[in-house]
N, C-alpha and C positions, 0 to 999 in steps of 0.2 A: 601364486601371485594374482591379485584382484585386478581389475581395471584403474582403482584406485590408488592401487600401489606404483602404476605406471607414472601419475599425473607430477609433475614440479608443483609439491605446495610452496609457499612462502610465510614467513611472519611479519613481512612488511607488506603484505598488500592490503585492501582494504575489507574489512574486518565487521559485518552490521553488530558485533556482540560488541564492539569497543568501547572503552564508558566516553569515548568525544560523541560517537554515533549515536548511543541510548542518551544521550543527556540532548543531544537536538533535536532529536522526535520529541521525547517527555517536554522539553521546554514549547516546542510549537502545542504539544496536545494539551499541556494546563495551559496557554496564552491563548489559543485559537480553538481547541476544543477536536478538529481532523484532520485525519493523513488518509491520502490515498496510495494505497500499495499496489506494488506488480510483482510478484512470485514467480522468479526465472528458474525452472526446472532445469538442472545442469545434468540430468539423465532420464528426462523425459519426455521427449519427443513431441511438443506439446509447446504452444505458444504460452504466456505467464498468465498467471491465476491470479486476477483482478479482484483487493477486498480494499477496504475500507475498517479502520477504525477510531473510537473516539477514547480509547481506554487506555492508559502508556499499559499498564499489566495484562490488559486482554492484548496488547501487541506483542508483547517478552515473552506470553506464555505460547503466542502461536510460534515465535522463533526457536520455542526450546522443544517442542511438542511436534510440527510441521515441516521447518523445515531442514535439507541432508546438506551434507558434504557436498560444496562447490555450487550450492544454488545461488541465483542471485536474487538482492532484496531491493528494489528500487524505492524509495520515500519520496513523496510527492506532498507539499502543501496543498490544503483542503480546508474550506472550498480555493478556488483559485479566483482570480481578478469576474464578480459576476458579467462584469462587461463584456468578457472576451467566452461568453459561453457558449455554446454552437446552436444550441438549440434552447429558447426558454420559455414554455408552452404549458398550458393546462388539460386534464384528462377531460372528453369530454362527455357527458349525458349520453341517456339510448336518443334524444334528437340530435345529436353531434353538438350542443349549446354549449360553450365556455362561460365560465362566471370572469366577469366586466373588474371585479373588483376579489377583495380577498386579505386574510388575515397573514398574509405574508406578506 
């Protein structure tokens, strides 16, 4: 018997492969363009692995490919409200100079 064989699955809990789930990533990622992900390792001993993507396919193939049994998948809209962003600041020159202005 595996550790796994220990655990209480369920068919009613919440599911990132469910087509409700894949269909409101896909619809935020062709309407908005980003998701920001958090990759909860359910045996890895290890805080979650922070990615980003803009592609519904490059997102379904990391879930088919990356992630195990009992991980969790957090989905976050991206970008979020720019207003409330912690920090939003330019790289600056070898004189430490920010540019005043900019094609953003």
């Amino acid at each position: 018997m595996t550790d796994l064989d220990k655990i209480t699955w369920s068919h009613t809990g919440t599911n990132i492969l469910s087509a409700e789930n894949l269909a409101v990533v896909e619809k935020h990622l062709n309407e908005v363009g980003n998701i920001a992900v958090e990759h909860w390792h359910y045996y890895g001993s290890k805080g979650p692995t922070p990615l980003a993507f803009n592609d519904y396919e490059a997102f379904v193939r990391y879930l088919n490919t990356e992630v195990q049994p009992g991980d969790a998948i957090d989905v976050y809209a991206f970008p979020s409200n720019p207003e409330n962003a912690l920090v939003r600041a330019k790289y600056p020159d070898k004189e430490g100079r920010v540019p005043e202005g900019g094609a953003y």
